[in-house]
Legacy VTK file of the C-alpha trace (Angstrom):
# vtk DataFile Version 3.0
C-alpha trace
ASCII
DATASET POLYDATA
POINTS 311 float
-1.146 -17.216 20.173
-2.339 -18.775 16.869
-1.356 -22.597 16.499
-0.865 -23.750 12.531
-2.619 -26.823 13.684
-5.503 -25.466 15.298
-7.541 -22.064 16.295
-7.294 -20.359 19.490
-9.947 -18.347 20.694
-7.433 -15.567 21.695
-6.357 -13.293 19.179
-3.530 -14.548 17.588
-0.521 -13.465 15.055
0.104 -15.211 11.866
3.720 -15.179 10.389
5.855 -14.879 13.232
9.136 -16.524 11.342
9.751 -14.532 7.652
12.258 -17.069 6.977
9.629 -19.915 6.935
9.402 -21.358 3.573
6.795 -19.011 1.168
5.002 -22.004 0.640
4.459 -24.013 3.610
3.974 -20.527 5.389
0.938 -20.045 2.635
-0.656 -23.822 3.020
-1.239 -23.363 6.589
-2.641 -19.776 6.085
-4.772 -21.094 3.305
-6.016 -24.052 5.330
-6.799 -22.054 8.467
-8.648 -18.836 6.154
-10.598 -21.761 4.057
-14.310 -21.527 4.339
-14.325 -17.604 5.622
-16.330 -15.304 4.309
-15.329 -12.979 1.466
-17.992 -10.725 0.834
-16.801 -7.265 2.604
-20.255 -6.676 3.777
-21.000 -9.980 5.446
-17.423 -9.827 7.163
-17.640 -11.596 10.551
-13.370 -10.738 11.678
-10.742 -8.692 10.358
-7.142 -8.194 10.748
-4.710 -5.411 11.101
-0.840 -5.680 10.845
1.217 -5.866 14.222
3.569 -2.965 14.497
5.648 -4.201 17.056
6.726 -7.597 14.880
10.938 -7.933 14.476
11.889 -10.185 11.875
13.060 -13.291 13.326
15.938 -15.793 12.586
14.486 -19.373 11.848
17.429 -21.719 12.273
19.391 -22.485 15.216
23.086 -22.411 15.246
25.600 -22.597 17.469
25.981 -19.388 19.733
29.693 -19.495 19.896
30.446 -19.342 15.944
27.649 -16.703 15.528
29.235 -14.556 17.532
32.203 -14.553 15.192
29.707 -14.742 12.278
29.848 -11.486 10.447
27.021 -11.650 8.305
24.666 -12.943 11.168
25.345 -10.066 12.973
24.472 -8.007 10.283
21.539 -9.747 10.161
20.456 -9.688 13.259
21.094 -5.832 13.439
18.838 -5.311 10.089
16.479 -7.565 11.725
15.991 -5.468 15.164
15.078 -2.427 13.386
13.080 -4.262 10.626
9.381 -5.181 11.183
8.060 -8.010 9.622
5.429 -7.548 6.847
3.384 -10.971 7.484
2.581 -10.678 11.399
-1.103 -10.270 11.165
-3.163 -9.869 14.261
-6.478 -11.440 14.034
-9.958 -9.633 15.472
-12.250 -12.318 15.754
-15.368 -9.639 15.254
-17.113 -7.740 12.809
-15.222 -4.948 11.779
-16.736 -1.491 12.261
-18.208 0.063 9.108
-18.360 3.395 7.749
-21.608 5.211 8.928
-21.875 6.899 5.228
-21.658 5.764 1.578
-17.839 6.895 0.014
-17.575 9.578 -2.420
-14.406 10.340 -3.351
-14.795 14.347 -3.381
-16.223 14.310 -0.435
-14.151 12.119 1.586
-11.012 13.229 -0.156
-10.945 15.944 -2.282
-9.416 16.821 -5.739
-5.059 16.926 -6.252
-4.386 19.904 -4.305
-1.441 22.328 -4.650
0.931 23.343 -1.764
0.915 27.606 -2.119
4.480 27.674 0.057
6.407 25.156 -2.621
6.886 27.965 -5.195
5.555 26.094 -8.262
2.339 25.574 -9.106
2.131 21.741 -9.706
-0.670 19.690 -8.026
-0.056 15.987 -6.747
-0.640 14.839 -10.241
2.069 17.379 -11.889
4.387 16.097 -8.787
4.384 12.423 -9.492
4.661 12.705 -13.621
7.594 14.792 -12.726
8.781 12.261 -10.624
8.531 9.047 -12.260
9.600 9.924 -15.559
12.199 9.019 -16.503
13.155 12.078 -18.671
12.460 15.959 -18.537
8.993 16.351 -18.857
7.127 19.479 -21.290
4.034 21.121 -20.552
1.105 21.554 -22.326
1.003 24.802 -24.320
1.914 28.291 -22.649
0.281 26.131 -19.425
3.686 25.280 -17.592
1.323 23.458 -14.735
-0.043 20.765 -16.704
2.800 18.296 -17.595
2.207 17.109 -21.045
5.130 14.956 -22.424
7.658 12.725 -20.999
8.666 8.819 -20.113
6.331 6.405 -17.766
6.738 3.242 -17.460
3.874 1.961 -15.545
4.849 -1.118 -13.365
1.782 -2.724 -13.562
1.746 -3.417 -17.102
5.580 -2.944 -17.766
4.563 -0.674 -20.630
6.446 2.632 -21.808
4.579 6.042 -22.553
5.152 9.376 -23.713
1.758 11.139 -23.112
0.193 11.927 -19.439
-2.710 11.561 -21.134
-2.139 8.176 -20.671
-1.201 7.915 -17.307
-3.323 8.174 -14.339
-2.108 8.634 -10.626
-3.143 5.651 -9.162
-3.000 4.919 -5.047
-1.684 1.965 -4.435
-4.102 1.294 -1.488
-7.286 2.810 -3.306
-9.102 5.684 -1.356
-12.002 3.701 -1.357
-10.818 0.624 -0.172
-8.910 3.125 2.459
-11.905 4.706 2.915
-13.404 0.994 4.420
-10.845 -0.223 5.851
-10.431 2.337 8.541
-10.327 6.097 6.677
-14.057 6.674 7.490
-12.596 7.474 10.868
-9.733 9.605 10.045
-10.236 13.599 9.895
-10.839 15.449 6.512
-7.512 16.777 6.787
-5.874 13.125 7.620
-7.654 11.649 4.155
-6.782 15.057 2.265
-2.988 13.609 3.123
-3.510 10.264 1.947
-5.151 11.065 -0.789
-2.000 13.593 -1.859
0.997 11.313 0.254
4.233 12.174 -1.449
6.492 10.751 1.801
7.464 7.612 -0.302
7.811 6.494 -4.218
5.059 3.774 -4.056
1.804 5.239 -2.310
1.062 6.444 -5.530
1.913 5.136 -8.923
2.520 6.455 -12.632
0.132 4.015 -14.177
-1.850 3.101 -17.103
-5.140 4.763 -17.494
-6.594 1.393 -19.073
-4.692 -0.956 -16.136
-6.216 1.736 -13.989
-9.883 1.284 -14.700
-9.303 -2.468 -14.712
-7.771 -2.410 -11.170
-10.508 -0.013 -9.685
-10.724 0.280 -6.273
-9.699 -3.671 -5.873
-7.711 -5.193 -3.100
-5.337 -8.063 -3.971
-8.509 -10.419 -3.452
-10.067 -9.581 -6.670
-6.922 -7.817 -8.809
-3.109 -8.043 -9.287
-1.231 -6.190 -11.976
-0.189 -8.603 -15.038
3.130 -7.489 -14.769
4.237 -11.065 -12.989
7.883 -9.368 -12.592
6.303 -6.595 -10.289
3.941 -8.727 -8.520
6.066 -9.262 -5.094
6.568 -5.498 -5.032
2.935 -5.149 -5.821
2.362 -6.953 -2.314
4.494 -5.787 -0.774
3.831 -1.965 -0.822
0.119 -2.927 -0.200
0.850 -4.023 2.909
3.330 -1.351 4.071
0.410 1.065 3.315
-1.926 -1.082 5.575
0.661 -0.949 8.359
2.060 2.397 8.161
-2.044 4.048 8.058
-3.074 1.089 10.665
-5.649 0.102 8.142
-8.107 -3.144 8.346
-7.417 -6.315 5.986
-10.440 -8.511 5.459
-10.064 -12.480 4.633
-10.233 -12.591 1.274
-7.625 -9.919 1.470
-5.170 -12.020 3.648
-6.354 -14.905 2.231
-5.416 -14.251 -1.598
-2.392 -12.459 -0.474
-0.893 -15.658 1.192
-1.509 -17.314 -2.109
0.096 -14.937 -4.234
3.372 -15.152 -2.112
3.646 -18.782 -2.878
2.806 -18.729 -6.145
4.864 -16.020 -7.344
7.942 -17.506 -4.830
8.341 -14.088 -3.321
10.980 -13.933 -0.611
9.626 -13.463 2.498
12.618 -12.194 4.127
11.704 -8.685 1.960
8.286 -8.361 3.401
9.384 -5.864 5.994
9.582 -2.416 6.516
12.345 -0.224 8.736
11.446 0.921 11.804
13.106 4.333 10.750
10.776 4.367 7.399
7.560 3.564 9.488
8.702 6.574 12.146
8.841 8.663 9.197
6.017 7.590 7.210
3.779 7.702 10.667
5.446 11.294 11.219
4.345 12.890 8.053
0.442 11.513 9.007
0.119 12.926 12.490
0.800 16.548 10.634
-2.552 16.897 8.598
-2.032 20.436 9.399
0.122 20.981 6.096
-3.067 19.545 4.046
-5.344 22.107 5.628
-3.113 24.393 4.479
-3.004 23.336 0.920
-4.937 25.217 -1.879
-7.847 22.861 -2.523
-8.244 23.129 -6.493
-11.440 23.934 -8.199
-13.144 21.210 -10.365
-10.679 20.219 -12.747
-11.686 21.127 -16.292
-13.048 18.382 -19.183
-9.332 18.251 -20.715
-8.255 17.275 -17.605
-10.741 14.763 -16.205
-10.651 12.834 -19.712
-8.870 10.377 -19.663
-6.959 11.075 -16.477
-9.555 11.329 -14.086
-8.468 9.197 -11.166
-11.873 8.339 -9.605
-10.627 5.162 -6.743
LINES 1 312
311 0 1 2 3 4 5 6 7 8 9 10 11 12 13 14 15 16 17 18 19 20 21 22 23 24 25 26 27 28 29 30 31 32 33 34 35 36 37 38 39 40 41 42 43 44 45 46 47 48 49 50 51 52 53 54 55 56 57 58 59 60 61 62 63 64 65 66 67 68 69 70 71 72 73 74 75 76 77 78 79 80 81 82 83 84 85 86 87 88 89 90 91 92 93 94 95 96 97 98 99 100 101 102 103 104 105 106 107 108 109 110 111 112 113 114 115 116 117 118 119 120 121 122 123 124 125 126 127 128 129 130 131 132 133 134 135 136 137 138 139 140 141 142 143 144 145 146 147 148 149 150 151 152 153 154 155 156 157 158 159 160 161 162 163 164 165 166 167 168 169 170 171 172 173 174 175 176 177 178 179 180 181 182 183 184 185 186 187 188 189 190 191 192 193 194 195 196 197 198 199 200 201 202 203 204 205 206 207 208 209 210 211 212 213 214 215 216 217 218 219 220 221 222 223 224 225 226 227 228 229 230 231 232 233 234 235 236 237 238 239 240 241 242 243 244 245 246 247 248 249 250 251 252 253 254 255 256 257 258 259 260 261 262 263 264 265 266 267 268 269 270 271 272 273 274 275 276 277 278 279 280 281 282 283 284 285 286 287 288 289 290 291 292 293 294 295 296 297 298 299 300 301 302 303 304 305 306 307 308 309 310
């Protein structure tokens, strides 16, 4: 089990109490990570999230008056089907590396479009549909291209009225999935990654220009500017880590314990439901229902410029 004050040679969890202070929790992260390398390719350990980590209650209290105590109860039932967020299990190794170079069509594919939905929207159509916040038009007599409508992209806090604007970005990008463990998966497994519609932050309504600045960036090296969105920002990265059992690498875990403290983010909300992770987790062992999407031909110019999402 992994001491604050020291390093054990078995592999240990960091964060077992959520309720520890952002900032101390952080400081003995930071201390312990200091020194590691940071250069994906030179990587000498990784880390994956534990699935199996209940938040915990931090202070002790007497047993008799919590019995009585209604909100502790309620606690402690959201905490026993809550995982925690911040319990990272450490592999003191190399992690294993993709056998081929990433490219995105090859790995993953274009948007594809689902023939048994009865519309003909791809992934991209889906999510403008979905995140704006008013009815969307199309563009010309073309009523599968949305056109016009309202994004606001969270990274930037900005409003627009134009999907030309917008680009569908993955939170986790394909190829930092790709890396971190989706070299491994089957075509059909990345096809559903690549297109996961299960939840409202795998992928993202965002600026084209924020975008192409964020690349295919972990937290080490980018974070959106939007400081009010930054905790959320962290937060979905790592339920995508933990829900597609994906590897985080030191300057990863590193800059992410930083970025808790410094942008005071409560702890207590870095966890996920068990019955969210069941569901999530059910939706990727049926790659089946990719395979049976209509992969779409090369998308024409109009459409790759300036909405081609490349990460």
């Amino acid at each position: 089990m992994f001491n604050l004050h020291g390093k054990s040679r078995v592999p240990w969890i960091i964060g077992l109490l959520l309720l520890v202070a952002p900032s101390a929790f952080a400081s003995d992260l930071r201390t312990y990570l200091s020194g590691k390398a940071t250069d994906p390719s030179r990587e000498i350990e990784y880390f994956t999230l534990d699935d199996t980590a209940t938040v915990k209650r931090a202070e002790w209290e007497d047993p008799i008056e919590l019995m009585t105590d209604t909100e502790f109860l309620e606690d402690l039932q959201a905490a026993a089907s809550s995982l925690s967020l911040l319990k990272w299990i450490h592999h003191d190794k190399a992690p294993p590396v993709a056998s081929e170079n990433y490219v995105r069509r090859k790995h993953f594919g274009a948007w594809v479009n689902d023939p048994d939905d009865d519309n003909c929207y791809n992934t991209r159509a889906k999510v403008l549909i979905r995140d704006s916040s008013k009815p969307v038009t199309y563009r010309g007599n073309n009523k599968c291209i949305v056109d016009k409508g309202l994004w606001k992209d969270p990274y930037t806090g900005d409003l627009f009225d134009s999907s030309r604007q917008i680009q569908i970005d993955h939170m986790v990008p394909l190829k930092h999935a790709y890396i971190a463990g989706g070299w491994q998966w089957t075509s059909e497994t990345r096809c559903l990654y690549a297109n996961f519609l299960a939840n409202t932050y795998h992928l993202i309504s965002a600026s084209g220009r924020e975008n192409m600045r964020k690349g295919d960036r972990s937290p080490a090296d980018y974070m959106p500017p939007n400081q009010k969105y930054q905790c959320d920002y962290l937060t979905n990265w790592l339920k995508i880590k933990l829900i597609w059992k994906m590897m985080m690498f030191s300057d990863e875990t590193e800059k992410i314990s930083d970025l808790l403290a410094q942008n005071n983010c409560d702890t207590r909300a870095l966890k996920i439901t068990r019955t969210e992770l069941a569901k999530m987790r059910g939706q990727m062992r049926n790659p089946g229902a990719c395979e049976a999407f209509k992969r779409e031909a090369i998308p024409a110019a109009a459409e790759l410029t300036p909405t081609s999402e490349v990460f």
